[in-house]
KEVO-768083 format. One record per residue (C-alpha): residue in three letters; z, x, y. Coordinates in steps of 0.25 Angstrom, whole numbers. Example, Ala and Ser with C-alpha at 12.3 -4.5 7.8 and 13.67 -1.06 7.14 Angstrom:
<tilos>
rest = Ala&c3 = 31&c1 = 49&c2 = -18
rest = Ser&c3 = 29&c1 = 55&c2 = -4
</tilos>
This chain:
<tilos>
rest = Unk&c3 = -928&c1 = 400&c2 = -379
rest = Unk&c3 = -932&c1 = 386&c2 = -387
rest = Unk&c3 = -941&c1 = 393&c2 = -396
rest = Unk&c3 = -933&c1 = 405&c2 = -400
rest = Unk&c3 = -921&c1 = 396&c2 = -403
rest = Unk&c3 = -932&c1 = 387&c2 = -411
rest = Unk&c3 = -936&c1 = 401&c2 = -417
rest = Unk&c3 = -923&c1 = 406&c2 = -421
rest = Unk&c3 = -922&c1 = 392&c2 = -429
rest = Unk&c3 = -934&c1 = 391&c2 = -437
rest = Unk&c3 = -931&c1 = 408&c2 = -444
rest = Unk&c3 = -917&c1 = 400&c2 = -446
rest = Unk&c3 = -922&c1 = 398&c2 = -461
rest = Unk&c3 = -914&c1 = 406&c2 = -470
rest = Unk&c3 = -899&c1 = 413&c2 = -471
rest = Unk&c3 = -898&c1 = 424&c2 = -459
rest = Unk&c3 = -913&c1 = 424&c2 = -456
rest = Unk&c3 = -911&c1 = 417&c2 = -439
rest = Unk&c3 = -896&c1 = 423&c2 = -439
rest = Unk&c3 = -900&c1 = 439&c2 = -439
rest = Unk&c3 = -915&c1 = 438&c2 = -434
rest = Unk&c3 = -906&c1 = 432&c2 = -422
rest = Unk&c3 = -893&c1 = 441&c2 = -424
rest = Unk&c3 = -904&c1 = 454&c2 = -422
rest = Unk&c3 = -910&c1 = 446&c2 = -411
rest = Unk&c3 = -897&c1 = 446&c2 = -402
rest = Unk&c3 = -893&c1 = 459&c2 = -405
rest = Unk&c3 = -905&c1 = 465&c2 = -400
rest = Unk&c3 = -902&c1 = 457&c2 = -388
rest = Unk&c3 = -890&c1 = 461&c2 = -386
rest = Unk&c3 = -894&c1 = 474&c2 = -388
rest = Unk&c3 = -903&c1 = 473&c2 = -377
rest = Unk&c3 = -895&c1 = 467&c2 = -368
rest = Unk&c3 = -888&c1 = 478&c2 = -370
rest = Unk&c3 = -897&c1 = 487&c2 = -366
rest = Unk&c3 = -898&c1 = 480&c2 = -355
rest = Unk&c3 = -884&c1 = 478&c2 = -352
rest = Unk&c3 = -887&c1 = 462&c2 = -351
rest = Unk&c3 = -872&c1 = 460&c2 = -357
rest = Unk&c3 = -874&c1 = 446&c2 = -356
rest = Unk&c3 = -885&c1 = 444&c2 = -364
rest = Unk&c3 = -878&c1 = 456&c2 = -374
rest = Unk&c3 = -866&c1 = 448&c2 = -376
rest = Unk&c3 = -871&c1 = 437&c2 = -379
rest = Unk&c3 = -882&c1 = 442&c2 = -389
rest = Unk&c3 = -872&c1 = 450&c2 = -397
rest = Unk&c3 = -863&c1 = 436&c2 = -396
rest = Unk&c3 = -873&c1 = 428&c2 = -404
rest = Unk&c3 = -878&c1 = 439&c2 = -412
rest = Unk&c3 = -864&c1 = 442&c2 = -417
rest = Unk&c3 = -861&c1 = 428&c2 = -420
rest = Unk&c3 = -873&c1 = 427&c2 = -428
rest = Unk&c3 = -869&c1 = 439&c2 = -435
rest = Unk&c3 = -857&c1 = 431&c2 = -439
rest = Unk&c3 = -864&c1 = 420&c2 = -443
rest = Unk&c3 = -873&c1 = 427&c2 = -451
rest = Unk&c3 = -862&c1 = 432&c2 = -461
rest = Unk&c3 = -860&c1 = 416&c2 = -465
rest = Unk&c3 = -875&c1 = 413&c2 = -464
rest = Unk&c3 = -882&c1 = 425&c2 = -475
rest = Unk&c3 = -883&c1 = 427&c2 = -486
rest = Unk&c3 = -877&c1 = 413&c2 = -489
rest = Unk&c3 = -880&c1 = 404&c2 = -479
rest = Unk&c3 = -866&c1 = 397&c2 = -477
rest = Unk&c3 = -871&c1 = 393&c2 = -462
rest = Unk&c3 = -883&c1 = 392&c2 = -455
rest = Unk&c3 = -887&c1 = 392&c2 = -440
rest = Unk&c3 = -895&c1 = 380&c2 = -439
rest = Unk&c3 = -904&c1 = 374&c2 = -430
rest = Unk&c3 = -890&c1 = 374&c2 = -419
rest = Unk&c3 = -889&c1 = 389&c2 = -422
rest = Unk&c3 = -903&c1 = 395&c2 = -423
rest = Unk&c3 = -906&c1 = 387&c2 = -410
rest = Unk&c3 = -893&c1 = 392&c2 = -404
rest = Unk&c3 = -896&c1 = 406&c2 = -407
rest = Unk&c3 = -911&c1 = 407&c2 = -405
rest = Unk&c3 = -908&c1 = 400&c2 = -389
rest = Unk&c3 = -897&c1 = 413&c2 = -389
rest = Unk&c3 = -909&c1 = 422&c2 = -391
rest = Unk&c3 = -917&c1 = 418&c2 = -384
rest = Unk&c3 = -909&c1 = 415&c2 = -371
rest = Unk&c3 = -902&c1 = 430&c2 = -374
rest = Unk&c3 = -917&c1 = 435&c2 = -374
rest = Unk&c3 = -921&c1 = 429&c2 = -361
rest = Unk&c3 = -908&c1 = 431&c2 = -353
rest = Unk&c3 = -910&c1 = 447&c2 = -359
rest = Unk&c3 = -926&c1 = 450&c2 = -352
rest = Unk&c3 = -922&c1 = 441&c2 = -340
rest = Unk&c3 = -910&c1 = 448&c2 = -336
rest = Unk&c3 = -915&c1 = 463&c2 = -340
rest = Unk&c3 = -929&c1 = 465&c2 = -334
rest = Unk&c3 = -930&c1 = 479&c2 = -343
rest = Unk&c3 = -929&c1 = 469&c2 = -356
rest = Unk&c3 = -944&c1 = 466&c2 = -361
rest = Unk&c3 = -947&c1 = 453&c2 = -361
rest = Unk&c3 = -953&c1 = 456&c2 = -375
rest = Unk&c3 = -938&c1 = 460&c2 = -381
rest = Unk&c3 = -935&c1 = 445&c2 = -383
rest = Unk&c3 = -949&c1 = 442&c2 = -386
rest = Unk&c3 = -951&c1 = 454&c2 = -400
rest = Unk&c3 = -934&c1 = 451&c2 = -402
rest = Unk&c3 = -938&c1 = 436&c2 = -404
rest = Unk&c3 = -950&c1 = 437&c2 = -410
rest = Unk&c3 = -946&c1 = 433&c2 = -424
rest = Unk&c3 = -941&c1 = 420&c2 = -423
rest = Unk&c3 = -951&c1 = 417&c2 = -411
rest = Unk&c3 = -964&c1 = 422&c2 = -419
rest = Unk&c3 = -958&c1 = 413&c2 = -431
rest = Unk&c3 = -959&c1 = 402&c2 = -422
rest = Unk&c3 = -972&c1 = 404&c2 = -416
rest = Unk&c3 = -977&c1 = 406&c2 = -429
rest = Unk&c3 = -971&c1 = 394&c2 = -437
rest = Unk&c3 = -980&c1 = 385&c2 = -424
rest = Unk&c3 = -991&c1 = 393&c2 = -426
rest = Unk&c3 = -993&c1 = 391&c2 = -442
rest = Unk&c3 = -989&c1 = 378&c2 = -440
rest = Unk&c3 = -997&c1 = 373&c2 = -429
rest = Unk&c3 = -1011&c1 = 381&c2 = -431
rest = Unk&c3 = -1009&c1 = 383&c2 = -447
rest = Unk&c3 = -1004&c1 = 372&c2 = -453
rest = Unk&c3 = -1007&c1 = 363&c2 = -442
rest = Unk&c3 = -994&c1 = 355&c2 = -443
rest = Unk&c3 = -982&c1 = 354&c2 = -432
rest = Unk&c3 = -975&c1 = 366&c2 = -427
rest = Unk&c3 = -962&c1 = 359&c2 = -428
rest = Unk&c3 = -966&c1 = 356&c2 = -444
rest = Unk&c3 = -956&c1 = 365&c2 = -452
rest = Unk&c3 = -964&c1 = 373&c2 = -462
rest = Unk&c3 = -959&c1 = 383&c2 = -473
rest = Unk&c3 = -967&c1 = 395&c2 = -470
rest = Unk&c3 = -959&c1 = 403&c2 = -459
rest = Unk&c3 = -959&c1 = 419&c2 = -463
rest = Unk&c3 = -945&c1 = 417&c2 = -468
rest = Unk&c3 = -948&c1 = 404&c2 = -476
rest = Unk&c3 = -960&c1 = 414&c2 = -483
rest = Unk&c3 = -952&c1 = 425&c2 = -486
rest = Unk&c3 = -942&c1 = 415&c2 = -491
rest = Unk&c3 = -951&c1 = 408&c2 = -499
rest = Unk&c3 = -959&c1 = 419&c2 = -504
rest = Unk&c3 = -953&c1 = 433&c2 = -506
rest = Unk&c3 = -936&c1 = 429&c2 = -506
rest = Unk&c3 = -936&c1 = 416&c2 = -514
rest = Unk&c3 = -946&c1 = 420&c2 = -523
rest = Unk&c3 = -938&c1 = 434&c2 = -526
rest = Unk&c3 = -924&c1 = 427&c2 = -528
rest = Unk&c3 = -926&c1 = 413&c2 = -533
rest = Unk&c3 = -922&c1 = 400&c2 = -527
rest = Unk&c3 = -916&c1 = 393&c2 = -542
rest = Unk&c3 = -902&c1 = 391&c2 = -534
rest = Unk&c3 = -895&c1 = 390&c2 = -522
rest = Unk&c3 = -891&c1 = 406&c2 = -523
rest = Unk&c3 = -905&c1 = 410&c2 = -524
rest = Unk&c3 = -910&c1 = 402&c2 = -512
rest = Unk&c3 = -899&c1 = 408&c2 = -505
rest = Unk&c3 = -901&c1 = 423&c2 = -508
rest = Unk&c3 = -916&c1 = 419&c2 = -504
rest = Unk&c3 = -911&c1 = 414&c2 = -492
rest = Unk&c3 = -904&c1 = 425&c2 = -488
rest = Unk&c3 = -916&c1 = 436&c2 = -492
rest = Unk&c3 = -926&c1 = 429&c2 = -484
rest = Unk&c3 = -917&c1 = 433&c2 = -471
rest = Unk&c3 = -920&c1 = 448&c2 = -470
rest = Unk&c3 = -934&c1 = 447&c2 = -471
rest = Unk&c3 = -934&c1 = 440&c2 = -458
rest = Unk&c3 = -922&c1 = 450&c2 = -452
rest = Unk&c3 = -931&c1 = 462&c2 = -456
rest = Unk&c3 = -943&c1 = 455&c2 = -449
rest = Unk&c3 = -936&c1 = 452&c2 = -435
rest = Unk&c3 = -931&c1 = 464&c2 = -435
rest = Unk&c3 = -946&c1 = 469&c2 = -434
rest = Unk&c3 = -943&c1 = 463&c2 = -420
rest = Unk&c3 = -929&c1 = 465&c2 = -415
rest = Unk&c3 = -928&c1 = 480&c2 = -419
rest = Unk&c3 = -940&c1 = 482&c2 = -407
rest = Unk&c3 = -937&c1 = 474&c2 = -399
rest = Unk&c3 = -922&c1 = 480&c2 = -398
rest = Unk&c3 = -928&c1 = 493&c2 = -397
rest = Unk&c3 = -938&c1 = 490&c2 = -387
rest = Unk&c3 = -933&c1 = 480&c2 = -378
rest = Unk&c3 = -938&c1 = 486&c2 = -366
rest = Unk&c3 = -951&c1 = 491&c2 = -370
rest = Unk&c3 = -962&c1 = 477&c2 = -369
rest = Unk&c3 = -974&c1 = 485&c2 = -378
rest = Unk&c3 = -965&c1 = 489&c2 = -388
rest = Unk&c3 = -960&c1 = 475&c2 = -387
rest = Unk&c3 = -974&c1 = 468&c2 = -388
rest = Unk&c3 = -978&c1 = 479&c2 = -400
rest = Unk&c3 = -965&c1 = 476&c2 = -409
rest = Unk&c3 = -967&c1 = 460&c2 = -405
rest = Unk&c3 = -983&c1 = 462&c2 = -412
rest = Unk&c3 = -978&c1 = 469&c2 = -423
rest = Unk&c3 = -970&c1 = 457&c2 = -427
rest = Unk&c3 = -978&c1 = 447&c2 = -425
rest = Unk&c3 = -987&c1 = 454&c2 = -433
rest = Unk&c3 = -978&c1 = 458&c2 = -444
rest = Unk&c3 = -973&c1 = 442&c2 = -444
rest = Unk&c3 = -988&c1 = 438&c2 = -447
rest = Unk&c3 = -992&c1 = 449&c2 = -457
rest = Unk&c3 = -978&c1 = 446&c2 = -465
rest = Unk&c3 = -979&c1 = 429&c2 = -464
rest = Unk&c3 = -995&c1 = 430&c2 = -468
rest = Unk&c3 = -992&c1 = 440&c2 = -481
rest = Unk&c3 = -980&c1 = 432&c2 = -485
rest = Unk&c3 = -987&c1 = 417&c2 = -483
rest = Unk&c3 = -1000&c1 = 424&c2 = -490
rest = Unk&c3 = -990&c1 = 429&c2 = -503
rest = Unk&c3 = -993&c1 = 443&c2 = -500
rest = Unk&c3 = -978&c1 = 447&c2 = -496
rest = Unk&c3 = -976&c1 = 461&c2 = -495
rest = Unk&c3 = -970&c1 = 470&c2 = -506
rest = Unk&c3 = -959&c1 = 475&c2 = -496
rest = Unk&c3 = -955&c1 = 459&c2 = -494
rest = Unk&c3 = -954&c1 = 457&c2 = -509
rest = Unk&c3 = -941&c1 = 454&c2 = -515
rest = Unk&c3 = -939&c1 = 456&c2 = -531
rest = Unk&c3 = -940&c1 = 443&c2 = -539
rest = Unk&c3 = -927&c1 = 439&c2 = -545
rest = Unk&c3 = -927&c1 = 439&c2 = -560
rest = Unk&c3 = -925&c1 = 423&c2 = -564
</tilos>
């Protein structure tokens, strides 16, 4: 529970970026619990996601709010707690559901120690500005749109975001489908750790694929 709640704050970087990676998360749980008829857990997944949703309508494009370090925490534990409570009280749920549906914010994590540990030989805790969403920030978006004003920065902002919905979805759409199905579960989990690596090392190496590329903005 500590380290999805950790995870779920360090992809809080841009506007809507931790808000509907989590929002798709709680659905699917809730969905599941469904399935399951597990009406607790339901409930109370469809509670926070649609709070979130509402949230969400102040917080992108323009960022008029932000979830902070009280409100990622707050929502990553949610997860994480829904997750557990979902496979210990319904045998027939995989313990692999949580594990591929979390996987996005949890392999983020894992990799940020990794590069910072055995690569760069510096702390874990050391804040760095290399995370895959920082790269596609830094690289594709703000290069495209410009960053000369405050409305540039913002659009850039908000255009990181869907990147980074699209790639968890890689996720959560199998791990909805397949919830009760553990090989399934453990091929979809390798697929996107794979994917993750291939797209971080082409993007850090400046090779980022043509269907990533956004138009350059005329100045």
């Amino acid at each position: 529970m500590a380290g999805i709640a950790n995870a779920v704050n360090l992809i809080d970087g841009f506007n809507g970026l931790a808000s509907v990676v989590t929002m798709f998360m709680l659905f699917s749980l809730g969905y599941v619990a469904w399935q399951v008829n597990d009406i607790f857990v339901m409930t109370a997944a469809l509670v926070i996601g649609g709070a979130i949703a509402g949230f969400l309508l102040w917080n992108y494009p323009f960022g008029l709010i932000f979830l902070g370090d009280g409100g990622a925490y707050f929502v990553g534990f949610m997860l994480a707690e829904l997750a557990i409570l979902l496979v210990a009280r319904n045998p027939q749920v995989s313990a692999w559901y949580p594990a591929l549906l979390l996987v996005y914010p949890a392999f983020e994590t894992m990799f940020s120690i990794y590069r910072r540990l055995l690569v760069r030989r510096t702390s874990p805790g050391m804040p760095d500005g290399i995370h895959l969403h920082s790269l596609i920030f830094r690289r594709i978006v703000r290069w495209a749109v410009g960053y000369r004003d405050a409305r540039m920065i913002t659009r850039s902002n908000s255009l990181t975001s869907p990147y980074l919905w699209a790639l968890s979805l890689l996720a959560v759409v199998p791990a909805t489908l397949f919830w009760r199905h553990p090989w399934m579960l453990l091929g979809f989990f390798l697929i996107f750790v794979f994917s993750y690596v291939w797209l971080y090392l082409r993007i850090v190496r400046f090779k980022v694929p043509g269907w990533m590329a956004i138009k350059r903005r005329n100045k």
